[in-house]
N, C-alpha and C positions, 0 to 999 in steps of 0.2 A: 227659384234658381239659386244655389248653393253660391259661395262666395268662390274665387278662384284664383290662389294666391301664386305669383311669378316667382323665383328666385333669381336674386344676381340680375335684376330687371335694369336696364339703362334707362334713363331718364332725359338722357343727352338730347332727343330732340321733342324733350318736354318741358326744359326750361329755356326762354328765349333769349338766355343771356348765350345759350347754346355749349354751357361746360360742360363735359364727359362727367357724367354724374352718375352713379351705381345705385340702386337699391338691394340693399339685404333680401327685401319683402316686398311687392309690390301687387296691389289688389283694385279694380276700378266695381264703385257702387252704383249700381242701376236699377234697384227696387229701393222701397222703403223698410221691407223686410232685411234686409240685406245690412242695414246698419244695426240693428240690435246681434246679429250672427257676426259682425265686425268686433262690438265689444266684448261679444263671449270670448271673442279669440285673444281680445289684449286684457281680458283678466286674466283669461290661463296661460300666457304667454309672459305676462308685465313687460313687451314692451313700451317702447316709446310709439309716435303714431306722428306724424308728418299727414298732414291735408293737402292736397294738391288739387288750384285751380287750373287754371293754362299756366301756369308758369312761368305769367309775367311780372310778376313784383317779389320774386323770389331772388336770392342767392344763395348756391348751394355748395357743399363742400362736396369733394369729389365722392365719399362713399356716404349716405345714409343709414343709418341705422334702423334697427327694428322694421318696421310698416309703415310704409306709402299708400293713401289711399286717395284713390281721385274720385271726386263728385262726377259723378256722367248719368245723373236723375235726369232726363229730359221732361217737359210738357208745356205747352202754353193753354192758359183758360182768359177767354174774355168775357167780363160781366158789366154788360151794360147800366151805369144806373141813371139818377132821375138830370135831366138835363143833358150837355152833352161830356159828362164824367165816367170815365170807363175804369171797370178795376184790371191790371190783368196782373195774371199767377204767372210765373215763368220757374222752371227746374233748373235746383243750381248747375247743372250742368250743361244749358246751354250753352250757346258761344254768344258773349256779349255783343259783337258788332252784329253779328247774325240778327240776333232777336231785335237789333235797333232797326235795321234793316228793312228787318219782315213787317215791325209794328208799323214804320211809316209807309209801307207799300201799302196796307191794311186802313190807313189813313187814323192811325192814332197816333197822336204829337205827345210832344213831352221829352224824350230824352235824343232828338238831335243833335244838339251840342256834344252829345257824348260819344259820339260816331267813331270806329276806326280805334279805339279804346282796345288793345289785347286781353284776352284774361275771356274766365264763364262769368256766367250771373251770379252764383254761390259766389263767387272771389270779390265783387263790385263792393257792396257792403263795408266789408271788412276795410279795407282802404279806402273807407266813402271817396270813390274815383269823382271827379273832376275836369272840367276844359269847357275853355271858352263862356266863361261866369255861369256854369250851372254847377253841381254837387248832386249823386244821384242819392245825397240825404234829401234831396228837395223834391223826388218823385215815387219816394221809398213809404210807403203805407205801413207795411210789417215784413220782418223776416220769420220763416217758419227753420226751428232750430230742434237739432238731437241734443238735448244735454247729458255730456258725457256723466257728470257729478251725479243728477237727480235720474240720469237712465230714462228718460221719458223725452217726449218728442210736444211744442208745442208753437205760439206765436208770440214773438217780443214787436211791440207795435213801434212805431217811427221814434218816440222820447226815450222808451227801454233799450233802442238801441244806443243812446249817449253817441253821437255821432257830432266829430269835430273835425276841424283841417286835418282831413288827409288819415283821419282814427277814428275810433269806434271803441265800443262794449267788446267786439268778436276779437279783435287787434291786442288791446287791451290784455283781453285774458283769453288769450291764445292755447288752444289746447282746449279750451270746456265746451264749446259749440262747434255741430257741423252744421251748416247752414244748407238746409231740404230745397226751399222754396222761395222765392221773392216776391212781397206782392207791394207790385206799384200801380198810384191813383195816375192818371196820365187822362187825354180830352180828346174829343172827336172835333175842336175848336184851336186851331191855331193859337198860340198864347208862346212867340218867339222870343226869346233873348238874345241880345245881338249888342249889349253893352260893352263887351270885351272889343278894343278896339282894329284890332287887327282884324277879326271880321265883319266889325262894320265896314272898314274901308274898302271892301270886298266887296260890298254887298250894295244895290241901288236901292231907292229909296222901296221901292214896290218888294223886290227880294228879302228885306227885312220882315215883313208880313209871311215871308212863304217858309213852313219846315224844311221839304225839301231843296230851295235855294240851302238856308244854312247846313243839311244834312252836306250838300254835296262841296260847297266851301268849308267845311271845316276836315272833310277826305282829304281835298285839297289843298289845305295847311301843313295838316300833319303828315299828309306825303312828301310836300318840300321839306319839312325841316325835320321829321323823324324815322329815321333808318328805320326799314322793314326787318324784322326780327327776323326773317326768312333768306334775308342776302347777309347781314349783317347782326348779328348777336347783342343784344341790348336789353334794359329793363324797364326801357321809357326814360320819365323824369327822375331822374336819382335822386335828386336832393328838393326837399319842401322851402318853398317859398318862405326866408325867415320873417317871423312876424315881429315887430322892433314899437318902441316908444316914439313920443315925438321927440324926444330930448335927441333921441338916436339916429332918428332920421334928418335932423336938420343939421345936425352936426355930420354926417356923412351928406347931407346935399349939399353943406357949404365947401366942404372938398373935392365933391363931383356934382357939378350943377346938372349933367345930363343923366342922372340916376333914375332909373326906371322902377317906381315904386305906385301902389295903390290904398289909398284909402282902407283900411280895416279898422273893426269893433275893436279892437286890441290896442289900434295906432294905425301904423302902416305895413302891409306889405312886401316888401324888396322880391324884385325878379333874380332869385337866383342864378337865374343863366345868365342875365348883366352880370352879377358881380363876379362869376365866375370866366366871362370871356375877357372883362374889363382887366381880369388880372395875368390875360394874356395865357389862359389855360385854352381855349380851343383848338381843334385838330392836332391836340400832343399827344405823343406817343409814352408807352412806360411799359418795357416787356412787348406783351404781345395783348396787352389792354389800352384804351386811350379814348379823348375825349373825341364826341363826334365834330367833324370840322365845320357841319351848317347850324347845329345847338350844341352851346358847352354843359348847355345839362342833362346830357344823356354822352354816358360814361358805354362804351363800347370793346367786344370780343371781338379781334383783330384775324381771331383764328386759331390759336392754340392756350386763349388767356385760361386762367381758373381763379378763381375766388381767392386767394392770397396776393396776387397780383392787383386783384379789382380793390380789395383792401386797401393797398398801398397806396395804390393812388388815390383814392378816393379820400385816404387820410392825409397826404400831401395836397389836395385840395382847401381842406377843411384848414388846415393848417395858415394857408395861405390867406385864406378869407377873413381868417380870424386876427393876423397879423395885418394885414389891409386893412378891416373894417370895423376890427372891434365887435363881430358877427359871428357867432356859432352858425353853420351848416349841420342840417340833419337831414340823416338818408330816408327816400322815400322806401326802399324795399326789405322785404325780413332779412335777418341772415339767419340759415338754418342750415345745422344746428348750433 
């Protein structure tokens, strides 16, 4: 099956921040074949090439240039191995909550915590996604990648991805990997985290032990507090959790005793959505962008917003924080181009 390329393609209800977005070029890859016939076209063409997952940790400008190409590689492979350890292979182009979905119906555990997460499998990686104290670097075996540089297609295992808060290898160096495959170690054995305390409090002492108790309380989190990208245009969490010294944290806890921070390898923590509602940012308007009124950290399309707007405020935030707390803010999603 030949490649099949759009002109003047809209993208508008492929980014969930929901901005009227254009593409010059836009093409969806559904064989493995299909990406080497991809690079023939941007050697003879030299454009530029935009990768598109679901389109949730993106922000785009209103036209893109050159080629857009979306991951839509589907498959699932389960390989049972010794004990109750299961490998499975997922195509980046499934739909992430999907495939979380189907594994726990299937009765394989391991990424519940991750539930209700927008965005495919090929996108997860790249932004090692997160919620509720997991990281799906922590059930991430190997990623199977096209490299654009070497032309060849192969597997970078769990350490070769470099996988850190909220970043990666793929993140990193943006542009040199498309990401084919995902292959995660995950258990036919319950093995629950449930540290995160919001859904502890959730959960009875029995329902801790259970995946599906946490698959279905953690739906239920993120439906209270994060706008469905389907009624309301958003990109998630905008901004990473700053990670700070202890010099820094105790000197911002003696001026806010109720500061919502956690233990990290680094020091501490800081819950960005504290410090961002603490400064009296939630439910505000700016244009036709603004923060959401039940989390201040997710930065919201009102309706007509676009990407200079989301800017602005999102750097009046930053601005803010940084006069408040002595705290750099940094955005969780790309901005392309």
């Amino acid at each position: 099956m030949s490649l099949e390329f759009h002109r003047e393609f809209s993208l508008t209800g492929m980014n969930t921040l929901g901005f009227e977005v254009t593409a010059e070029r836009f093409v969806r890859i559904q064989t493995q074949e299909q990406v080497s016939e991809l690079h023939a076209e941007l050697k003879r063409s030299g454009d530029p090439l935009l990768l598109l997952g679901g389109g949730s940790n993106l922000v785009l400008s209103a036209r893109i240039p050159g080629i857009v190409a979306q991951m839509d590689l589907r498959g699932c492979e389960v390989e049972e191995l010794e004990g109750a350890s299961v490998r499975v292979t997922l195509g980046g182009g499934e739909h992430w909550h999907g495939a979380v979905s189907s594994l726990l119906e299937q009765g394989i555990y391991g990424l519940e915590n991750l539930a209700l997460i927008p965005g495919s499998v090929g996108a997860a990686p790249v932004q090692n996604i997160g919620a509720y104290g997991v990281e799906v670097k922590d059930r991430i075996d190997a990623v199977q990648v096209y490299d654009w540089q070497q032309e060849r297609i192969y597997w970078l295992d769990n350490c070769e991805c470099e996988f850190a808060y909220r970043d990666s290898r793929f993140k990193r160096e943006s542009g040199r990997y498309l990401i084919l495959r995902v292959r995660f170690l995950l258990s036919r054995i319950a093995a629950t985290v449930t540290t995160y305390a919001p859904l502890q409090a959730r959960l009875s002492t029995e329902e801790q032990q259970d995946p599906r108790a946490v698959f279905r309380t953690v739906c239920d989190i993120r439906r209270e507090k994060l706008p469905d990208p389907e009624r309301l245009g958003n990109a998630g969490s905008f901004f990473k959790n700053p990670v700070v010294d202890g010099a820094t944290y105790e000197r911002i806890k003696a001026a806010y005793p109720d500061l919502v921070a956690y233990p990290d390898i680094a020091g501490f923590k800081l819950a960005a959505g504290w410090l961002i509602d603490r400064c009296g940012w939630k439910g505000r308007k700016m244009a036709s962008v603004g923060v959401h009124d039940q989390q201040a950290l997710v930065l919201v399309n009102l309706g007509d917003g676009d990407r200079s707007q989301l800017e602005k405020l999102a750097t009046a935030i930053q601005a803010d924080i940084l006069e408040t707390y002595g705290v750099v803010l940094e955005p969780e999603p790309r901005f392309y181009p």
